[in-house]
C-alpha positions in Angstrom: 27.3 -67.4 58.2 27.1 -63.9 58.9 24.6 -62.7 61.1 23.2 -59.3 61.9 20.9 -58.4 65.5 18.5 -55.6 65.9 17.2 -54.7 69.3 14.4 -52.7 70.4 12.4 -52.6 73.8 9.4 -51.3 75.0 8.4 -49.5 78.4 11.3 -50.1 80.1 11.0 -49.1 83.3 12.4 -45.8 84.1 14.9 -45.7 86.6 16.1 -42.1 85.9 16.8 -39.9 89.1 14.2 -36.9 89.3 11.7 -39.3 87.0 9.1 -37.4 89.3 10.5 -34.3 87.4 9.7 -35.8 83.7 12.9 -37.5 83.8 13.4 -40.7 81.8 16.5 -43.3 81.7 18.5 -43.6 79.1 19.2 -47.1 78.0 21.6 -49.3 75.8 22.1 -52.6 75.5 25.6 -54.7 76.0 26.1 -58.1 73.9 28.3 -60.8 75.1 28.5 -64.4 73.2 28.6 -66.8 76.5 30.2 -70.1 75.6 31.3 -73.5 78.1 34.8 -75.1 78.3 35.9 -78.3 78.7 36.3 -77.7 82.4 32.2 -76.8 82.4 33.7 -73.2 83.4 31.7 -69.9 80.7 33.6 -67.6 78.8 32.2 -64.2 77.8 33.3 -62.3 75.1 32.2 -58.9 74.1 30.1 -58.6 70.8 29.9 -55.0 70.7 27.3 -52.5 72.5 24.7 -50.4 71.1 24.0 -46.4 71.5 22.5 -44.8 74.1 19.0 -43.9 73.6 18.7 -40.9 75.5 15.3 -40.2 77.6 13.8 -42.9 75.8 12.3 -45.8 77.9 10.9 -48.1 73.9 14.5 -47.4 72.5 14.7 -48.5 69.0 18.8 -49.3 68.3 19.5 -47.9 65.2 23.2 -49.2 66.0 23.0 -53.1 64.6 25.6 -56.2 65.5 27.6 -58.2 63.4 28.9 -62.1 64.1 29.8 -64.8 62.9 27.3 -68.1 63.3 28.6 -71.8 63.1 25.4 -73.2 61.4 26.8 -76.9 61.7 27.6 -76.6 65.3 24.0 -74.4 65.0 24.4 -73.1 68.6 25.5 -69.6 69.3 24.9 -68.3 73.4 24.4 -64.5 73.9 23.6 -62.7 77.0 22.1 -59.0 76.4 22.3 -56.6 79.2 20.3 -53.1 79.0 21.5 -50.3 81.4 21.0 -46.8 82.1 23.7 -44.8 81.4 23.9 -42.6 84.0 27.1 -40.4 83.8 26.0 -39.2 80.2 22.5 -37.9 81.5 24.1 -36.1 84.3 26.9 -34.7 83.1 24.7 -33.8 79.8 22.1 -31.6 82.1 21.2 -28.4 80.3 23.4 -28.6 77.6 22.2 -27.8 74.1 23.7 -26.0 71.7 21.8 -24.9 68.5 22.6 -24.3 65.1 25.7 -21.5 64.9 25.6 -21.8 68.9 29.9 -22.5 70.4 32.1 -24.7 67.7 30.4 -27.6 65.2 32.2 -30.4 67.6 30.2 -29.2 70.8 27.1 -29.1 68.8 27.3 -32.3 67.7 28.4 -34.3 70.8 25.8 -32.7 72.8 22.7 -31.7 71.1 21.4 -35.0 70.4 19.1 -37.2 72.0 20.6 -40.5 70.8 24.2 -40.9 69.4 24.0 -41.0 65.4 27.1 -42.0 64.3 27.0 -44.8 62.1 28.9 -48.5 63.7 31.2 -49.3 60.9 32.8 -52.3 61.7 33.5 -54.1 58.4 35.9 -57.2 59.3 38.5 -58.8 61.3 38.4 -60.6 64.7 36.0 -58.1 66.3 32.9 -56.9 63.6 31.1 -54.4 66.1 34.6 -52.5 67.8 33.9 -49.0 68.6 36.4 -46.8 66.5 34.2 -43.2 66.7 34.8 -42.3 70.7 31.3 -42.4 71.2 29.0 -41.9 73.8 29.5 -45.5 74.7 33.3 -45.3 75.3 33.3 -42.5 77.7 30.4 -43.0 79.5 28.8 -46.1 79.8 30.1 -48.6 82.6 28.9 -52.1 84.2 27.7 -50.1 86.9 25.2 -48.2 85.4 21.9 -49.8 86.9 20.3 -52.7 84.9 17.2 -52.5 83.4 16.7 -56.1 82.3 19.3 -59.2 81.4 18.5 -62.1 78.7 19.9 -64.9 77.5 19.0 -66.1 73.8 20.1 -68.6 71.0 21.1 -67.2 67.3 19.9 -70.8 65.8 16.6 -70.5 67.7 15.2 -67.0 66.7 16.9 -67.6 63.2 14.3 -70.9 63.2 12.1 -68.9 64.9 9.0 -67.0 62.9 9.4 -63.5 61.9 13.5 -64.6 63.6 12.5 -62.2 66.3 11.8 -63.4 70.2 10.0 -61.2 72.4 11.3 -61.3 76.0 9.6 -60.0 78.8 12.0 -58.9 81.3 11.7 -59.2 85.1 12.3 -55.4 85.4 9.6 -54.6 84.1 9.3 -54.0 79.8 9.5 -56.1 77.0 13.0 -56.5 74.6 13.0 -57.9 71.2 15.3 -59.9 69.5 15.5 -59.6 65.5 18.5 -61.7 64.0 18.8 -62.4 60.2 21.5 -63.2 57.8 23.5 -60.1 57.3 24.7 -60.5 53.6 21.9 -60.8 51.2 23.3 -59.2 48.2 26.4 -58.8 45.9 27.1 -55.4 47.0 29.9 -54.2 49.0 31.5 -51.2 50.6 30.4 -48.1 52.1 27.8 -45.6 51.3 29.1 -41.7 51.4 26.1 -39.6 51.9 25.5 -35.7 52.7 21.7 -34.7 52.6 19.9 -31.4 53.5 16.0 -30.6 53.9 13.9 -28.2 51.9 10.9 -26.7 52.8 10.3 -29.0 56.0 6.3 -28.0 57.8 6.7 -26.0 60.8 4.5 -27.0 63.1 6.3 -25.3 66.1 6.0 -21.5 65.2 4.5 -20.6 68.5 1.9 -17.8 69.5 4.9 -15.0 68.1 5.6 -16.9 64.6 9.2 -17.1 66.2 9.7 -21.0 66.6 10.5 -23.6 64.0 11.0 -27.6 63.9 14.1 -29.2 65.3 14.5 -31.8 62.5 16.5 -35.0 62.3 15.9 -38.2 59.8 16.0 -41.8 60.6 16.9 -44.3 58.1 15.4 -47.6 58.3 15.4 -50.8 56.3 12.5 -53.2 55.5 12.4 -57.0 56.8 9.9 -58.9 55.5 8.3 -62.1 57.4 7.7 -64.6 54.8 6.0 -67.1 56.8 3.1 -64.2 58.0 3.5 -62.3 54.7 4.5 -59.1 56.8 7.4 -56.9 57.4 9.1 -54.1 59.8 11.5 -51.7 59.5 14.6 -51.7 61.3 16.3 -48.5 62.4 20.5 -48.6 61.1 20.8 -44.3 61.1 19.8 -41.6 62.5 21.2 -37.8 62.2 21.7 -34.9 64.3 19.0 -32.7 65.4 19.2 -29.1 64.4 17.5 -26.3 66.5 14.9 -24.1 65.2 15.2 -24.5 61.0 13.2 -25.7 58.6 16.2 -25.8 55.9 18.8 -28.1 57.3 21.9 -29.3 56.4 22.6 -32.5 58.4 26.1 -33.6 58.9 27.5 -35.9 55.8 27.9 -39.8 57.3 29.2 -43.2 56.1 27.7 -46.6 56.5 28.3 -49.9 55.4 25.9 -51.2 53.2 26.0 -54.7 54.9 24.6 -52.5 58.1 22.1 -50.3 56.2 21.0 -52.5 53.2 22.7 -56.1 53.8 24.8 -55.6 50.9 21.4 -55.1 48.6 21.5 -51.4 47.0 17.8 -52.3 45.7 16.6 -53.1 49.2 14.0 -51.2 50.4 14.6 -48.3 53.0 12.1 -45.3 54.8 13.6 -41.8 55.4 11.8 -40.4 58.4 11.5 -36.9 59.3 11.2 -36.5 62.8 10.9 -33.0 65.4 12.9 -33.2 68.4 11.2 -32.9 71.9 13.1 -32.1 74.8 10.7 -33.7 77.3 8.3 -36.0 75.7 8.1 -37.7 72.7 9.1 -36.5 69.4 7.1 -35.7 66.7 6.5 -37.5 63.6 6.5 -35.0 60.7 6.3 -37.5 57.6 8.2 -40.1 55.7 9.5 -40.9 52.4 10.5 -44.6 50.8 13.6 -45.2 48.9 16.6 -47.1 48.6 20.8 -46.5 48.4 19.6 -47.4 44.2 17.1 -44.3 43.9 19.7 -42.5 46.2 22.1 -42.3 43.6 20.0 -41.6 41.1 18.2 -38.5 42.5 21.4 -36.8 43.6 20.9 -33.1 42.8 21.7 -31.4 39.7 21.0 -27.9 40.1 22.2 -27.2 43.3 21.6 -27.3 46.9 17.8 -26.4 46.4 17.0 -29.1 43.7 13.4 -29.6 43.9 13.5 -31.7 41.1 15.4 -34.1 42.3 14.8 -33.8 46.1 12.6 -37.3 47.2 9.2 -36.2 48.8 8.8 -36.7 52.3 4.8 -36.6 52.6 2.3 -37.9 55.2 -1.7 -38.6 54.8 -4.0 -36.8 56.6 -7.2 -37.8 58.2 -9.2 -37.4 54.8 -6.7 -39.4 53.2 -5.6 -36.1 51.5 -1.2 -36.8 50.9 0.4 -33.8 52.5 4.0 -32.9 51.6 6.0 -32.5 54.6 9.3 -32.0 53.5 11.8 -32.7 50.5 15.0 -34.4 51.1 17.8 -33.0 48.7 20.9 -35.8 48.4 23.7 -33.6 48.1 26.3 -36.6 47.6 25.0 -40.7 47.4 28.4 -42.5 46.5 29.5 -46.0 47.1 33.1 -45.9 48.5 35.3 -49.0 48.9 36.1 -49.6 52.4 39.8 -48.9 51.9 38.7 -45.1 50.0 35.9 -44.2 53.3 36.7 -41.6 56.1 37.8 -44.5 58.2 39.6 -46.5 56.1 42.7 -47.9 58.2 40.1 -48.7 60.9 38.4 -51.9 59.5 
């Protein structure tokens, strides 16, 4: 069986240099399955690795895992390490280009607080290899200093209720473990997606008028608990940020739809519209609920500035009044075999 694990953490302790400043660590999290030979002697082998969460001490991964799980043999070891990356903060420092600002590839390797680009690995011997030169390539390393180290069991948290464990760590923070089946739908292959935003509220305009929002979207997916009768949603995307506009045009991206809707078009996902902080935590601005279904449906007809079509991104105020924050417009929403996608050759 196929099995998928999301990881998130909260108040890590920040072990950034200049944290008297405002400065925070930056965290990601390594995964290694752990398993004993015959000569009682462990072998570790590497799972995959998650993005760095920028200045962010209750990261929420938004880049998933894939494995395999032997449910007869029903045992499965992992260790998960967090770390600050350190040579990525430093050699980051007081680099941010905005919309227009130097060439597109500077812009979007170093304007952004997390790294965005989807993980697409789709088959083959390893499911999570790095094929996008990311962030994690060039500058994470096993001596960035640990935040926190656990050991779990798949079978366990799979048993477990809400298959999610909540560690505390010795360093200081909490990390949780979500692990579910990754296929649970007759789809396949990869969605090709380009969306822009319309009309986003600007709640940064500043004494002058001058300022606007620095928007990006997250896309998450819904897990429900059956055994509470609740459910969470599960960060697998999240975009560029974009200085100063309220009329973006995020970068087009691919994902495989085992990673962003476990192969289920009809599963239910949340677009959020965030504003980007530089220090301090960003700012909600509104969400809207969909799914890779609707997606396709509601790609735009009339041009880049289809109202019509656009999905509403809206948020409710104090006296329950629905304010619209924003509309999403979904310039392309195609379902791509893996072979026909941007990285085909890589999987």
């Amino acid at each position: 069986m196929r099995v998928q694990i999301h990881l998130r953490a909260e108040k890590l302790t920040n072990l950034a240099h200049g944290k008297w400043r405002g400065k925070r660590s930056s965290p990601y999290c390594k995964v290694v399955s752990v398993s004993q030979q015959s000569n009682n002697e462990n072998t570790a082998v590497v799972i995959g690795q998650t993005e760095v969460c920028h200045g962010n001490t209750s990261p929420q991964f938004s880049r998933s895992l894939i494995l395999e799980h032997d449910e007869e043999e029903a045992w499965t070891h992992l260790r998960i390490t967090i770390r600050d990356c350190r040579r990525i903060t430093s050699e980051k420092k007081g680099q941010q280009y905005s919309r227009g600002g130097k060439n597109d590839d500077d812009y979007d390797g170093l304007s952004q607080r997390v790294a965005r680009r989807p993980f697409l690995g789709l088959s083959g011997l390893n499911l999570n290899r790095n094929y996008h030169n990311e962030d994690s390539d060039y500058y994470c390393s096993d001596g960035d200093p640990k935040m926190g180290e656990v050991e779990v069991e798949i079978g366990a948290i799979l048993r477990s209720e809400g298959q999610e464990k909540q560690i505390k760590l010795r360093e200081g923070g909490t990390l949780f473990v979500h692990i579910t089946q990754s296929v649970q739908g007759n789809d396949s292959g990869v969605l090709d997606c380009h969306i822009r935003g319309l009309d986003i509220k600007n709640i940064e305009s500043g004494m002058l008028g001058l300022g606007a929002v620095d928007p990006y979207f997250v896309i998450s997916k819904k897990e429900n608990d059956t055994q509470k009768g609740t459910s969470r949603y599960y960060d697998v995307y999240r975009s560029e940020h974009i200085h100063d506009i309220i009329n973006p045009y995020w970068k087009p991206f691919q994902i495989d739809l085992e990673r962003l809707c476990n192969n289920d078009r009809n599963k239910q996902l949340k677009i959020t519209i965030y504003d980007f902080e530089q220090r301090g935590k960003d700012r909600w601005l509104g969400e809207v609920f969909t799914s890779v279904a609707e997606m396709m449906q509601r790609v735009a007809k009339r041009g880049n500035a289809d109202r019509e079509s656009a999905l509403r991104v809206e948020a409710v105020e104090d006296d329950d009044k629905v304010d619209l924050r924003a509309l999403l417009v979904i310039l392309k929403a195609n379902i791509v075999a893996k072979s026909f996608s941007l990285y085909k050759g890589q999987f």
